[in-house]
C-alpha positions as CSV (number, residue, x, y, z in Angstrom):
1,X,-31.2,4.2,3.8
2,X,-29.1,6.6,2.2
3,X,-28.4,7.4,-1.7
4,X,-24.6,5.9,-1.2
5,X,-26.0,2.6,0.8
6,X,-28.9,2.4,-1.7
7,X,-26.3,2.0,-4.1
8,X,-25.4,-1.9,-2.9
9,X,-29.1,-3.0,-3.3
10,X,-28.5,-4.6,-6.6
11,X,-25.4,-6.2,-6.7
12,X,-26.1,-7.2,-2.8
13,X,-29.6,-8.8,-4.6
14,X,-27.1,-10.8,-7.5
15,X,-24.6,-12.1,-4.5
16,X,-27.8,-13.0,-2.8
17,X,-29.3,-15.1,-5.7
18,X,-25.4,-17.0,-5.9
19,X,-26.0,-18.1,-2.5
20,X,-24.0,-15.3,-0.7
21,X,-24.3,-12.2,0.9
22,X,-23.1,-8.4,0.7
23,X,-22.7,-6.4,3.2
24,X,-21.8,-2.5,3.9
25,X,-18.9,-1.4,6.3
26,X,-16.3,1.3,7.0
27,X,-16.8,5.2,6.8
28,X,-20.2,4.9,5.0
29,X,-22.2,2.9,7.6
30,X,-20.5,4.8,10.6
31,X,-21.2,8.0,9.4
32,X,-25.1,6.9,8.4
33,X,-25.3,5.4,11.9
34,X,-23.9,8.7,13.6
35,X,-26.2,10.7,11.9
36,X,-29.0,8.2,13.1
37,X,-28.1,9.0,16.4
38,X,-27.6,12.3,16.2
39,X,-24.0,12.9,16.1
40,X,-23.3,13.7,13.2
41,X,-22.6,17.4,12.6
42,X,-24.0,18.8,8.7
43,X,-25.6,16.1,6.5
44,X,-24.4,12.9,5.0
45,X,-22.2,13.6,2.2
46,X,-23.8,13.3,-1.3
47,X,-21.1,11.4,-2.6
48,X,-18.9,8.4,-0.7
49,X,-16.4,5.6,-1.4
50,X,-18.7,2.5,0.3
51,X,-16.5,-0.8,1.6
52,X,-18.7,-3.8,0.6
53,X,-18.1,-7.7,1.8
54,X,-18.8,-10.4,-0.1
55,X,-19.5,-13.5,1.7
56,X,-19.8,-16.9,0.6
57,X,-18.9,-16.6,-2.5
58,X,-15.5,-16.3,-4.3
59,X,-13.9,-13.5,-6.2
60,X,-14.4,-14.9,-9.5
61,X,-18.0,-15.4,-8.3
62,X,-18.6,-11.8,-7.3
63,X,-16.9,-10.6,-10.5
64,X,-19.9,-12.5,-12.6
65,X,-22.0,-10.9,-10.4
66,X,-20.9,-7.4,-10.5
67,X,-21.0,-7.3,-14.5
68,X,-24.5,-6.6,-14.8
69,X,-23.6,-3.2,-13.3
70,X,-21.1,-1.7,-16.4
71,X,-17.2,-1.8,-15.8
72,X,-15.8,-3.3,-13.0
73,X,-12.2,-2.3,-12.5
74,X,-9.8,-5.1,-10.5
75,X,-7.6,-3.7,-7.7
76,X,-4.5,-5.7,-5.9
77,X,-4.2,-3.7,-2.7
78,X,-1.1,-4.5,0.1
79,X,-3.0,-3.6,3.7
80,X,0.1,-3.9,6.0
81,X,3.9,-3.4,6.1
82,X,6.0,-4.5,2.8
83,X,5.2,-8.6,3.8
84,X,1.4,-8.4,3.7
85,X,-0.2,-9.9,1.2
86,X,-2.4,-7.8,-1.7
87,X,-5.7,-8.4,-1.4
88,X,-8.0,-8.7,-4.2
89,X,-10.6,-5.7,-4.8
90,X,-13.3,-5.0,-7.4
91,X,-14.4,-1.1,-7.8
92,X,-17.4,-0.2,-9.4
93,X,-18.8,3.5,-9.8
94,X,-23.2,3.9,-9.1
95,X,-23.9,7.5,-9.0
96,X,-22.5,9.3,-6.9
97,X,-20.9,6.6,-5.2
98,X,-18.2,4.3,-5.3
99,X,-18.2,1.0,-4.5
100,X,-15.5,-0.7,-3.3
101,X,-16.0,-4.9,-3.3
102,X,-13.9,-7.7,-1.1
103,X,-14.3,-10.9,0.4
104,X,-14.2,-11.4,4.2
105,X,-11.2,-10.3,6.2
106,X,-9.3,-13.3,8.2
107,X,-8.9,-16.8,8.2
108,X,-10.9,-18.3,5.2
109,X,-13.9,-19.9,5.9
110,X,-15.0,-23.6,6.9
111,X,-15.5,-26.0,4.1
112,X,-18.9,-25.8,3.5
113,X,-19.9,-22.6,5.8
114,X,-22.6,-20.2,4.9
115,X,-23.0,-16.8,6.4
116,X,-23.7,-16.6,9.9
117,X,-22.3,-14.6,13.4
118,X,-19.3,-16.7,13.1
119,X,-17.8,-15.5,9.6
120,X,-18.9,-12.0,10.5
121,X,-17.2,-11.9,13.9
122,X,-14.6,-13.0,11.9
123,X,-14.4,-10.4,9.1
124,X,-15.0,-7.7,12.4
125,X,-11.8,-8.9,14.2
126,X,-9.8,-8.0,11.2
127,X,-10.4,-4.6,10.8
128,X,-9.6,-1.3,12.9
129,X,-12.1,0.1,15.2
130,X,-15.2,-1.0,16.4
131,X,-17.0,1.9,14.9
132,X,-15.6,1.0,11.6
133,X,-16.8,-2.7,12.2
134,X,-20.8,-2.2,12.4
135,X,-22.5,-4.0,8.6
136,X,-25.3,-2.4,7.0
137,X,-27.4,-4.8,5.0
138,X,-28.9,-2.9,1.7
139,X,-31.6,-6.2,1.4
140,X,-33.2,-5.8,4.6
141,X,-32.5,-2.4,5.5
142,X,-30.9,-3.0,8.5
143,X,-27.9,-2.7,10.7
144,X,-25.3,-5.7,12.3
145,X,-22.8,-5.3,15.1
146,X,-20.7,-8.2,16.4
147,X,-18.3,-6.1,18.0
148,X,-20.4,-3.5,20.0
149,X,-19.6,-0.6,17.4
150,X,-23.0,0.9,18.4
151,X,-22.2,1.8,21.6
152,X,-18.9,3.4,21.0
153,X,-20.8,5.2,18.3
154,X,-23.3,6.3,21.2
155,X,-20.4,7.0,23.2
156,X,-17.8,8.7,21.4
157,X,-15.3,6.4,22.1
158,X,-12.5,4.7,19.9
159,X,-11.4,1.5,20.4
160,X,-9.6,-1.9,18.4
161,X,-11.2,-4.5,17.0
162,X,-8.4,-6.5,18.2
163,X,-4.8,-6.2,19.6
164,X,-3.3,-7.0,16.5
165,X,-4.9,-4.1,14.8
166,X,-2.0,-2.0,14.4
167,X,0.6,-4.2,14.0
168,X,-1.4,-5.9,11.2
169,X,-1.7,-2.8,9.5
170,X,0.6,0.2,10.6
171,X,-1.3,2.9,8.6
172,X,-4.1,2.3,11.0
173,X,-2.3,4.5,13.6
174,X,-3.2,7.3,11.2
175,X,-6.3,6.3,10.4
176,X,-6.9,7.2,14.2
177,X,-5.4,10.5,14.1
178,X,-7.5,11.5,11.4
179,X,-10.8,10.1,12.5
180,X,-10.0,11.8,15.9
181,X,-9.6,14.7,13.9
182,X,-13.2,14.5,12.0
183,X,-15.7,12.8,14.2
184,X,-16.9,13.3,17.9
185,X,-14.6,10.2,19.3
186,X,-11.9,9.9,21.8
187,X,-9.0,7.4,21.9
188,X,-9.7,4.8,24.2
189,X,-6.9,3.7,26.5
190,X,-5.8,0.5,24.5
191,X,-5.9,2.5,20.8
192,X,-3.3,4.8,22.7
193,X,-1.1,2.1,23.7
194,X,-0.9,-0.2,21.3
195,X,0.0,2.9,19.3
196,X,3.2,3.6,21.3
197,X,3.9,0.3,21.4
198,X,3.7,-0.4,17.2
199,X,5.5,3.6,16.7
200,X,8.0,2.1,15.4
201,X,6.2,0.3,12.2
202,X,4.7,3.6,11.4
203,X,8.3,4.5,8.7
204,X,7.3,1.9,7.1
205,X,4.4,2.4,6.0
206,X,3.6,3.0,2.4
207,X,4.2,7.1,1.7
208,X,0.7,7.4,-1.0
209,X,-1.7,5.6,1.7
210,X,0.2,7.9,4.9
211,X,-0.6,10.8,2.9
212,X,-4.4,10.3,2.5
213,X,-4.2,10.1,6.1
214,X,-2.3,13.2,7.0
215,X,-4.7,15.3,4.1
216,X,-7.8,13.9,5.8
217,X,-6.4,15.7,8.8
218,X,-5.6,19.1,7.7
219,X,-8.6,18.9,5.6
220,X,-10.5,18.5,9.1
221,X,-12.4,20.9,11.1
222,X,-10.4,20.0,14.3
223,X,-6.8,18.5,13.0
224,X,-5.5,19.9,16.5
225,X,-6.8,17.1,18.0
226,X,-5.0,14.0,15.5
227,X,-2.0,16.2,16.7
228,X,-2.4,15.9,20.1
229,X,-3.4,12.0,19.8
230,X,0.4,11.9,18.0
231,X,1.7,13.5,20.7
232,X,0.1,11.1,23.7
233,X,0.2,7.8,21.8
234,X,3.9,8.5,21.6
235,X,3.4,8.3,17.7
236,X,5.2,11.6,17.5
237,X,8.5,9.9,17.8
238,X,7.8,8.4,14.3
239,X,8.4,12.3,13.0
240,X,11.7,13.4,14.2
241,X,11.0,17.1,12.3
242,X,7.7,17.5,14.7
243,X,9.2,15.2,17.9
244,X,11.8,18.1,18.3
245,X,9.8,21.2,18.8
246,X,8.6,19.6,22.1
247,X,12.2,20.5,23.8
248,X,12.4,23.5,22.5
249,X,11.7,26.2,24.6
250,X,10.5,30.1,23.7
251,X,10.4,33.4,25.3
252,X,7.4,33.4,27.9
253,X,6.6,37.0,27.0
254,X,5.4,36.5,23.3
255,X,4.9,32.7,23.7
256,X,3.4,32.0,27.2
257,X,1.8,29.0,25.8
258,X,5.8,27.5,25.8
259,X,7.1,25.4,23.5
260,X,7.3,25.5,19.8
261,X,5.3,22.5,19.5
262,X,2.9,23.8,21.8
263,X,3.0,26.8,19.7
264,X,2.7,25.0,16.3
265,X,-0.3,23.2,17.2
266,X,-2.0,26.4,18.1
267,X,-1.3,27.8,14.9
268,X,-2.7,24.6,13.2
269,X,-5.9,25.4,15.4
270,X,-6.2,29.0,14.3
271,X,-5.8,28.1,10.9
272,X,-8.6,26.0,11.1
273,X,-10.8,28.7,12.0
274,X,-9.0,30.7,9.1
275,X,-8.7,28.5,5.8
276,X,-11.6,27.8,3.4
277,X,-13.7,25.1,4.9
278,X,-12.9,22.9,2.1
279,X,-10.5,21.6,-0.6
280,X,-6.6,21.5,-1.0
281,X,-6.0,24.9,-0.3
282,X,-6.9,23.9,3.3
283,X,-4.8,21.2,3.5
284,X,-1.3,23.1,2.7
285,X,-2.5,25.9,4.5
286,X,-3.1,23.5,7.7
287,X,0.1,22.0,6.9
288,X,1.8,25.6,6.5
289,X,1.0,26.4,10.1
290,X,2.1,23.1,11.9
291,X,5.9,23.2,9.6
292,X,6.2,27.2,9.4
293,X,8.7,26.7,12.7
294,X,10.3,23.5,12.1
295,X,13.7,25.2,11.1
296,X,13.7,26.6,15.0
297,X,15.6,22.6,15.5
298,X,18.8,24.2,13.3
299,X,18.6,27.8,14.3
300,X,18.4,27.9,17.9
301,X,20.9,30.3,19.6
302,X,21.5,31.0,23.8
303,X,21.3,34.6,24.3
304,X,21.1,37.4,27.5
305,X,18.7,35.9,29.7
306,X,15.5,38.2,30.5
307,X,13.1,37.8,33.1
308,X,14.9,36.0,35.0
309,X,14.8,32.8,32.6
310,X,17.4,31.8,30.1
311,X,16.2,33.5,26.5
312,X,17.0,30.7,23.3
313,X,16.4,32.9,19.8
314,X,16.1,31.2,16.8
315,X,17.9,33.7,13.7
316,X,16.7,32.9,10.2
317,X,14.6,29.7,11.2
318,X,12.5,30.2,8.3
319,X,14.9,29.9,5.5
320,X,16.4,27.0,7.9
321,X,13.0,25.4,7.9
322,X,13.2,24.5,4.2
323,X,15.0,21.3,3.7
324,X,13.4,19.9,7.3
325,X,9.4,20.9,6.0
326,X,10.5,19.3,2.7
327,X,11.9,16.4,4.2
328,X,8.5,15.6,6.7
329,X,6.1,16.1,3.2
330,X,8.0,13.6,1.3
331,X,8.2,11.0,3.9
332,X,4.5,11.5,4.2
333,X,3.8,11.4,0.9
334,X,2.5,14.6,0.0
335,X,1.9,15.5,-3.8
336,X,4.9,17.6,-5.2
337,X,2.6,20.8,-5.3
338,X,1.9,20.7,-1.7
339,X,5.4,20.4,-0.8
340,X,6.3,23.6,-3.3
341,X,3.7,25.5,-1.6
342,X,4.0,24.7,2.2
343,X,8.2,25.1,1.8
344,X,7.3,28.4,0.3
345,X,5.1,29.8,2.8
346,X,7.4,28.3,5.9
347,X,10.5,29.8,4.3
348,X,8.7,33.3,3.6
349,X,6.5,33.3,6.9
350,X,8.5,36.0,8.6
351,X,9.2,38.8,5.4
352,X,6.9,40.8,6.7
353,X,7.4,40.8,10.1
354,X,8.3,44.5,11.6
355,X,7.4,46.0,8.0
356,X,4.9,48.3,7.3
357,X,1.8,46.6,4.7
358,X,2.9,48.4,1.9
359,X,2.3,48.4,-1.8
360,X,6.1,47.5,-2.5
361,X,6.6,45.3,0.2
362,X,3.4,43.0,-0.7
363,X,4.1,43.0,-4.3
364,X,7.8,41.8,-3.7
365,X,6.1,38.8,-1.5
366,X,3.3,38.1,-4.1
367,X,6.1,38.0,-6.4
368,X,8.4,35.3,-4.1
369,X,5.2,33.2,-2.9
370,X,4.4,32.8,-7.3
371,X,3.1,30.4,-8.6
372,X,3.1,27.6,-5.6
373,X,1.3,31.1,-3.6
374,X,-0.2,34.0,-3.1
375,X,-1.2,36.7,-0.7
376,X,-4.0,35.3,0.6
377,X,-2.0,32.0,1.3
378,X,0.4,34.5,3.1
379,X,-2.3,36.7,5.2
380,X,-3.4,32.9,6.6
381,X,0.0,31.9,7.5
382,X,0.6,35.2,9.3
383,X,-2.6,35.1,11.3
384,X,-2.3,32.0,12.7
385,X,1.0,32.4,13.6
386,X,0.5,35.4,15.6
387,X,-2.9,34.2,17.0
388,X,-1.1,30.3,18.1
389,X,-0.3,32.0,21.5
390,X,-2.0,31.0,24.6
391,X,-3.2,33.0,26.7
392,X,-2.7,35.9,24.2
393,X,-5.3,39.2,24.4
394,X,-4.2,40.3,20.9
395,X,-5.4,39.0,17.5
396,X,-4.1,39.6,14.2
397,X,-5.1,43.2,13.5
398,X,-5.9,42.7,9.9
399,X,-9.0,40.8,7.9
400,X,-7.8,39.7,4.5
401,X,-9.6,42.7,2.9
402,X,-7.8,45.2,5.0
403,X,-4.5,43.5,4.4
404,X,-4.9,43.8,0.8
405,X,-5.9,47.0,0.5
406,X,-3.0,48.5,-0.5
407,X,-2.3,46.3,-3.5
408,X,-6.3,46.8,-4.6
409,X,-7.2,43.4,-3.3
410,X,-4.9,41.7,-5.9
411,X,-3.5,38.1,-4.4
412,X,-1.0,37.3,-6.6
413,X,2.1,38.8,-8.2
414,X,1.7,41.8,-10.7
415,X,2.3,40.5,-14.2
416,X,5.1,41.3,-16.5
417,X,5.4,44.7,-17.8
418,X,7.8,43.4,-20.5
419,X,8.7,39.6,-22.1
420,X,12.2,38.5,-22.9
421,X,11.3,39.2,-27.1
422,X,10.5,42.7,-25.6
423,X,14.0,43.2,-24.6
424,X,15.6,40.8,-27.6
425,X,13.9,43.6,-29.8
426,X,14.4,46.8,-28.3
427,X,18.0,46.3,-27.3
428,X,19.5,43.7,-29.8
429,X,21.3,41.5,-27.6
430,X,21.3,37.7,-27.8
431,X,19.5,35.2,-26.2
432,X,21.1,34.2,-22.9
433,X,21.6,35.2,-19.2
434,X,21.5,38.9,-19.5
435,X,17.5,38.6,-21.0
436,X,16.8,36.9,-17.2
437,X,18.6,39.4,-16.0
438,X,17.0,42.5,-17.4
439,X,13.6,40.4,-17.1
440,X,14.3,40.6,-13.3
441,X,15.1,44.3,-13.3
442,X,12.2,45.4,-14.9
443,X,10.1,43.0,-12.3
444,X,11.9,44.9,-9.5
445,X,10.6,48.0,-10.9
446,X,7.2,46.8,-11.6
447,X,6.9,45.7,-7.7
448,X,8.7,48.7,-6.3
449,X,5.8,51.0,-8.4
450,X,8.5,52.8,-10.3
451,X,7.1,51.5,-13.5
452,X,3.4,50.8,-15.0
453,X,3.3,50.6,-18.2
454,X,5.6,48.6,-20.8
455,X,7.0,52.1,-22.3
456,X,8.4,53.0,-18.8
457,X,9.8,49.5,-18.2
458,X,11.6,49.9,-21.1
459,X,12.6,52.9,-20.6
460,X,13.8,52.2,-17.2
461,X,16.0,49.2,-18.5
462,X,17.8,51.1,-21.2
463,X,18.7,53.5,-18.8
464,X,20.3,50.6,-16.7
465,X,22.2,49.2,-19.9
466,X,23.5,53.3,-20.0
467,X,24.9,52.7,-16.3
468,X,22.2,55.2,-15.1
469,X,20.1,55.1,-12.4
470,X,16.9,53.5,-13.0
471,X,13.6,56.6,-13.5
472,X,10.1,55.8,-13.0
């Protein structure tokens, strides 16, 4: 048993004593039964959110017998599209983990029915996979599986626990794509399609629960793959932004892996290889590489054929990309700092591109990227853009120490040489527009190395006031 599980022993021992009985499920028991077998790469994590079913007993019931164990906080939670009903949830924190409690999904029970195979095989048929679907009992130290979870556990395979799965609960479709993304499993043939079959639920799905979703993917070690379910589920047709990059084609000599979709989900696989293993930084960096070309939809252009195949450009697609990246992060949910910091790095992507590294010309991007960004953000971003071709001999040239050599291994923008009471002081104007503007000026110089020290910055600006050109 493992510390999370271990967690359920009491309160599964109070439901017990009412006549009931609590069971395990979800991401918990699959990942404890993975690692039984073997499959499961790294060990269990030290900390988990564990699903828990009460049955045979009802909710007031299994509040009473929670409150031995300290606050118990009461959840209403909508499963579903807008019509579903909440469901009733009690969370309670043991440890390191946190248990989540419910009563039995489906029809309600018989009048009179205890727990047996036929309330379990019940609770089973309403949730999503099978491998999601196998109970752990914390009393008797042992596992249950109505639905044949085991085996798909054994086998790697993903499948429904019933036909209605999706259409019951549309955020399910993601809940695929992400698992795909973070465990050894393949779609089975009916998870991919009832998926393009139910695509068209997916818009209305609820924007916070589509976004833990989407962040378990870029979070992931292999979120190339929940793409590439989207894409052969026909799911993708329920993101216009990404659905688009499939038509659109790219010049064979720097892009022989073809399309910008092709391309973007190349990036997203060398940025996994790339980004810290961990954390939100990962996720908008992963999220960085799969938008950074979504403004290609508004900017392409025909131009002189070469090679003997048509030649489409795309001018300024990255300042084009903008509104489209924003527009994808909101419908998915994403927290506002996410979206400031992957709209940055999609519009800035190309400023270096055909520039020499040098001090001035990363200070200036430092200084754009600030605060949603930085360098190191920006070095990612560039990598796995160049290195998303296939078949490609050349990799990024530069480690992140190399490229940041010439700015002394400094990330993020230089700081201010001078403050706005600096320049209220030494020049005795008023408070307004012209403070920004100076305030910009002397930033210019301060990235352009003209200027180091406040003295000079000063200096420099009274110079411009004099109509003079600016002197280091």
């Amino acid at each position: 048993m493992t510390t999370v599980l271990a967690e359920a022993a009491g309160p599964a021992a109070r439901v017990r004593e009412m006549g009931g009985r609590l069971l395990a499920a979800g991401g918990a028991v699959r990942d404890y039964a993975l690692a039984s077998l073997g499959r499961l790469k790294g060990p269990l994590p030290e900390s988990a959110d564990v699903d828990l079913v009460a049955f045979g007993v009802s909710f007031p019931e299994l509040l009473e017998a929670l409150e031995p164990w300290g606050l118990v906080r009461r959840i209403l939670r909508r499963e579903g599209g807008p019509e579903a009903p909440r469901t009733g949830l009690a969370a309670l924190r043991r440890g390191r983990a946190r248990l989540e409690f419910s009563l039995p999904k489906g029809a309600p029970p018989e009048p009179g029915e205890h727990f047996g195979p036929a309330a379990l095989f019940r609770d089973a048929a309403g949730r999503d996979f099978t491998v999601n679907a196998v109970y752990y009992d914390p009393l008797e130290d042992r596992l249950l599986d109505p639905l044949g979870g085991l085996a798909d556990l054994r086998e790697g395979r993903l499948r429904l626990c019933s036909p209605r799965a999706f259409r019951d609960d549309p955020v399910r479709m993601l809940r695929a794509m992400s698992l795909l993304a973070r465990r050894p499993f393949a779609a089975g043939g009916d998870v991919l399609a009832a998926a393009g079959r139910h695509a068209g639920l997916l818009p209305g799905a609820p924007p916070e629960r589509s976004w833990r979703e989407w962040r378990l993917l870029a979070e992931s070690p292999r979120p190339h793959l929940g793409l590439t379910f989207l894409r052969d589920s026909g799911l993708l047709s329920a993101y216009p932004a990404l659905d688009a990059l499939r038509a659109l084609p790219q010049y064979r000599h720097f892009h022989p892996e073809g399309s910008v979709w092709n391309h973007s989900v190349l990036a997203v696989q060398a940025m996994s290889r790339i980004a810290p293993q961990k954390g939100a930084r990962r996720a908008v960096l992963s999220l960085a590489a799969l938008l950074h070309d979504v403004g290609k939809t508004l900017a392409a252009r025909s131009a002189q054929a070469k090679d003997g195949c048509p030649l489409v450009i795309y001018p300024d697609h990255a300042a084009k990309g903008v509104p489209v990246a924003r527009e994808f992060l909101r419908s998915i949910g994403a927290p506002g700092a996410v979206v400031r910091a992957v709209t940055k790095l999609t519009a800035r992507h190309m400023d270096l591109a055909f520039k020499a590294f040098e001090p001035a010309v990363l200070r200036r991007t430092a200084r754009g990227l600030a605060p949603d960004a930085d360098l190191a953000d920006f070095w990612a971003i560039v990598a796995s853009d160049w290195n998303g071709r296939s078949p490609w001999p050349e990799k990024f040239p530069l480690s992140l120490e190399e490229f940041l050599e010439p700015v002394g291994g400094k990330t993020g923008a230089a700081p201010d040489l001078v403050t706005g009471r600096d320049i209220l002081e030494a020049f005795g104007i008023g408070a307004g527009p012209e403070v920004g503007r100076l305030l910009k000026l002397a930033r210019e110089a301060t990235d352009d190395g003209r200027v180091s020290s406040r003295e000079q910055a000063l200096a420099c600006l009274a110079a411009r006031l004099r109509g003079e050109e600016a002197l280091g």
